[in-house]
C-alpha positions in Angstrom: -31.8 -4.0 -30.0 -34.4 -5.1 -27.5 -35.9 -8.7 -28.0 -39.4 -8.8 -29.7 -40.5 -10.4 -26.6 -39.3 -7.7 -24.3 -41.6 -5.0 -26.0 -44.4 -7.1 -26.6 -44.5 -7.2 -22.4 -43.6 -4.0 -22.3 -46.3 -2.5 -24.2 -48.6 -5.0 -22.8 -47.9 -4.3 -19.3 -48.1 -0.6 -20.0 -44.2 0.5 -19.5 -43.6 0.6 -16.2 -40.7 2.9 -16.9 -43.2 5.6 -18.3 -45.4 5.2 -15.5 -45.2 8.9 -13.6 -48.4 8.7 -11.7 -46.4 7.8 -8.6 -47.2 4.6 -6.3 -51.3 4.3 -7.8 -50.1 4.0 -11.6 -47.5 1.7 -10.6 -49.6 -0.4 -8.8 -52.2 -0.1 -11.5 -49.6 -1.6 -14.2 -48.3 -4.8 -12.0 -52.2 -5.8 -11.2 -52.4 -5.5 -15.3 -49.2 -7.8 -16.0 -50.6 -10.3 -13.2 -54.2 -10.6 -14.6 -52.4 -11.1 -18.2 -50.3 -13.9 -16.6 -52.7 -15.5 -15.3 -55.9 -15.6 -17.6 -53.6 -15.3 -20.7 -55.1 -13.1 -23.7 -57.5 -15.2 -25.7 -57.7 -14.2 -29.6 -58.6 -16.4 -32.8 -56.6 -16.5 -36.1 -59.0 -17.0 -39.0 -58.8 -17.0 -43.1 -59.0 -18.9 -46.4 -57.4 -21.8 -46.9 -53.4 -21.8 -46.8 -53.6 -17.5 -46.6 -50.8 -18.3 -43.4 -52.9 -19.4 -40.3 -50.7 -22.5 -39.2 -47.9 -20.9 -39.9 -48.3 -17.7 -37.5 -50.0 -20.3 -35.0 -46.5 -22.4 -35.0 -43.9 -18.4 -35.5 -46.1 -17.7 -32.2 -45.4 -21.5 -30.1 -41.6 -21.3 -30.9 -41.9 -17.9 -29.4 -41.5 -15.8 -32.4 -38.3 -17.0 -33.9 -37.6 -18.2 -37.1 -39.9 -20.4 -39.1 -38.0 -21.4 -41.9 -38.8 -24.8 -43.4 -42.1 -25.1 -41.8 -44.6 -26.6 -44.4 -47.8 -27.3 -42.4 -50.6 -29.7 -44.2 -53.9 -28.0 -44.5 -55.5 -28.2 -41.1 -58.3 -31.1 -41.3 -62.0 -30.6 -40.3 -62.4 -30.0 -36.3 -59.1 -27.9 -36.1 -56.1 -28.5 -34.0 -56.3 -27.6 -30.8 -53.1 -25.2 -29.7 -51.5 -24.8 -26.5 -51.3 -21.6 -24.6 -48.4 -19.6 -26.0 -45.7 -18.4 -23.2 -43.6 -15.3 -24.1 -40.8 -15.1 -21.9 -39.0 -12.5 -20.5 -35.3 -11.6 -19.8 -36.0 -12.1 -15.5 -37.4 -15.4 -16.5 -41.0 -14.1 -16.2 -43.6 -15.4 -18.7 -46.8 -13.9 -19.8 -49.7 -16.2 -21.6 -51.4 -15.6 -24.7 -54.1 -18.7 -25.8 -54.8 -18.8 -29.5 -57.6 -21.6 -28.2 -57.7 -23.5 -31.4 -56.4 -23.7 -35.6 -59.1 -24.5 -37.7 -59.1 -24.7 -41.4 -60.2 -22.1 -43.8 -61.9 -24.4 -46.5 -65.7 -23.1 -47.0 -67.3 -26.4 -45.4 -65.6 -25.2 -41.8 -66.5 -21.4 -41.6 -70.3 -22.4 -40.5 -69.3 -25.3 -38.1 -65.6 -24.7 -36.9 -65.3 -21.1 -37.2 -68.3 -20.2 -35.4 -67.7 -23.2 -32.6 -64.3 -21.9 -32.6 -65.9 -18.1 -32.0 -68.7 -19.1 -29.2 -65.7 -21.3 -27.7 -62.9 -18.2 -27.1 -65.1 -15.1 -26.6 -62.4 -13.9 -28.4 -60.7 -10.5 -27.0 -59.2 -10.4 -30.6 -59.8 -11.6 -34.4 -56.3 -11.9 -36.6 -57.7 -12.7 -39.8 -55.1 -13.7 -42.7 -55.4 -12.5 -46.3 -53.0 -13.2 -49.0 -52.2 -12.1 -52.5 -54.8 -15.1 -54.3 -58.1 -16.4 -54.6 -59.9 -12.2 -54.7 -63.8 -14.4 -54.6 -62.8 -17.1 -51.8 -61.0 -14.7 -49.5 -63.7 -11.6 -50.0 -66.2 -14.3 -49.1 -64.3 -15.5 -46.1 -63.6 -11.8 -44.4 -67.6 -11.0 -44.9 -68.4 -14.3 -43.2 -66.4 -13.1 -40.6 -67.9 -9.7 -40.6 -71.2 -11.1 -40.3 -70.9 -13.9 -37.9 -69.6 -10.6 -35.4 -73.3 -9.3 -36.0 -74.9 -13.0 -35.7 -73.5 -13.7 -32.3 -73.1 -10.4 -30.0 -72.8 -12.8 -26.8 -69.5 -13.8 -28.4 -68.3 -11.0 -29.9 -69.2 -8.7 -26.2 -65.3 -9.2 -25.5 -63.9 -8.2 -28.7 -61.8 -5.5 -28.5 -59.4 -5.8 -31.9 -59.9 -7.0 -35.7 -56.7 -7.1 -37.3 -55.8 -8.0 -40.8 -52.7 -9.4 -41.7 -51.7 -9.4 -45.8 -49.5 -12.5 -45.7 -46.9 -13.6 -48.1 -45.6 -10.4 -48.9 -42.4 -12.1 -50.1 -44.3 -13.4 -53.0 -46.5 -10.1 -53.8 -44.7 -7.0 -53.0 -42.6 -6.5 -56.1 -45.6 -6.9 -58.3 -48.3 -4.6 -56.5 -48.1 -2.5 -53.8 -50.8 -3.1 -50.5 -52.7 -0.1 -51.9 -53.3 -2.3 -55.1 -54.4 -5.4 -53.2 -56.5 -3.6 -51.2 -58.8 -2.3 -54.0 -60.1 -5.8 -54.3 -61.6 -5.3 -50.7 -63.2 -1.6 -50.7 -66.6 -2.7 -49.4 -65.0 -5.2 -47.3 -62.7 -2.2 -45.4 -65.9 0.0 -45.6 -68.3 -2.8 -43.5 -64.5 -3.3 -41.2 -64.7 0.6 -40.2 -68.5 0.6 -39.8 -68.9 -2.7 -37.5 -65.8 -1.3 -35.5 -67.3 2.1 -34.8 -70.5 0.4 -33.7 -68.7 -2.6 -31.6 -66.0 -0.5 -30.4 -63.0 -2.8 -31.4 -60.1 -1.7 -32.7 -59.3 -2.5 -36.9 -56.0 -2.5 -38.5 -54.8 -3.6 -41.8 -50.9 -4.2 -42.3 -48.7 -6.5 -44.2 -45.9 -8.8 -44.5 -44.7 -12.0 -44.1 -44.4 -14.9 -41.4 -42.1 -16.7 -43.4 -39.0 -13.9 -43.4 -40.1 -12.2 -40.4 -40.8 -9.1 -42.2 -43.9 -7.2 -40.5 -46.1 -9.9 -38.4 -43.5 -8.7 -35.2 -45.1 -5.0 -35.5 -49.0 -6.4 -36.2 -48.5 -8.6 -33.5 -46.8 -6.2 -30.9 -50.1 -3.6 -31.6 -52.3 -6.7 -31.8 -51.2 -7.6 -28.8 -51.6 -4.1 -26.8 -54.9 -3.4 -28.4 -56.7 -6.6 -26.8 -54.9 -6.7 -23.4 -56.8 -5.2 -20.3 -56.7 -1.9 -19.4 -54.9 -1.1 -16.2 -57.5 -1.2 -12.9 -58.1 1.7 -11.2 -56.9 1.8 -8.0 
C-alpha cells in the first residue's frame, strides 16, 4: 500500500506518471511541485469549540500518523501560531503546507481571531470542523463563516476550497448516519452551494474521525488537490 504521503504529492503534483502530453506537460507538472515547495499551500482550519481543530492541526505536524493520546486544552484567545507542515516523500523530497495559525472556536474569537486569522492567510482553503453536538453553536459558527467569505472579498479572492469535515465519527456513527446529522444544516449546505457557485471554490462535505484515522486521510488528500495550483502553461 502506498504511504498517505506519497499520494497526497502525487495528486498534488499532478501524477507525473499520467502525464502523456510529452516534454510540455512534464515540464508543466515539475514547475507545479516547485512552486508548492516553495510557497507551501496556505489554508485555515476553523469550528466550534472542541469540534477537532487542534487535533487535525497536531495528525497534520506529526505528518499524519497516529494521534492517539493527544488531549489538547482548548486553544486560548490569540490562537497558537503553527509551523509550516512538511510532508515528506520516499526520495527524501518534502513539500510545504502552512496552516498559518490555531485559533479557538469559542463565540468571543470568531469576530477578532477568525477574521484576523482570515485577512492574515488569504487562505487558498477553509477546513471547517463540525461534530455530532451543540446543533445552535456550530450552525452559528458555519454561517459566520459563510458570511465573513461575503464581508471580506479581498481575503477570500484566493479561496479555491471549503471543506467540511464531520469529526468524531467514532462517537456518532452507530447512532445516526451523516445523512441524519446533516438535516440539522439544510440551509447551511444550501448558502455552502450558492456562495461556491458564485466564488468559484470548491465544497465538500465528508466525515470521520482524526482520532482512529478513519476518513480525514481521503478529505485531506482532495482537500489538498483542490487548493493546490494549477500546472503553468508552458
Amino acid at each position: 500500500m502506498s504511504n498517505l504521503l506519497d499520494t497526497l504529492i502525487t495528486v498534488i503534483v499532478g501524477s507525473l506518471s499520467n502525464v502523456t502530453r510529452g516534454f510540455s506537460g512534464q515540464l508543466s507538472a515539475l514547475e507545479d511541485f516547485f512552486y508548492v515547495k516553495v510557497r507551501g499551500l496556505s489554508f485555515i482550519v476553523l469550528g466550534a469549540r472542541q469540534t477537532g481543530k487542534t487535533t487535525l492541526i497536531e495528525w497534520l505536524r506529526r505528518n499524519m500518523a497516529s494521534i492517539e493520546g493527544f488531549e489538547p486544552d482548548p486553544t486560548a484567545a490569540g490562537g497558537i501560531s503553527v509551523p509550516d507542515v512538511n510532508a515528506r516523500l520516499d526520495d527524501g523530497k518534502y513539500i510545504k503546507l502552512k496552516p498559518t495559525r490555531d485559533v479557538g472556536g469559542e463565540y468571543a474569537m470568531w469576530e477578532t481571531d477568525w477574521v484576523e486569522l482570515f485577512r492574515e492567510a488569504q487562505p487558498r482553503g477553509i477546513l471547517f470542523m463540525l461534530d455530532h453536538t451543540d446543533v445552535h453553536l456550530q450552525k452559528d459558527a458555519l454561517n459566520f463563516v459563510l458570511q465573513m467569505i461575503e464581508d471580506e472579498p479581498s481575503s477570500a479572492r484566493n479561496l479555491r476550497a471549503f471543506y467540511i469535515f464531520v469529526n468524531k465519527s467514532d462517537l456518532w456513527a452507530d447512532e445516526m448516519s451523516l445523512d441524519e446529522l446533516l438535516a440539522n444544516y439544510r440551509n447551511e449546505q444550501k448558502r455552502l452551494r450558492s456562495q461556491a457557485e458564485r466564488f468559484g471554490y470548491a465544497w465538500s462535505i465528508s466525515s470521520g474521525s482524526v482520532l482512529t484515522g478513519e476518513g480525514i486521510k481521503d478529505t485531506m488528500r482532495r482537500f489538498a488537490n483542490a487548493i493546490r495550483p494549477l500546472p503553468k502553461r508552458v
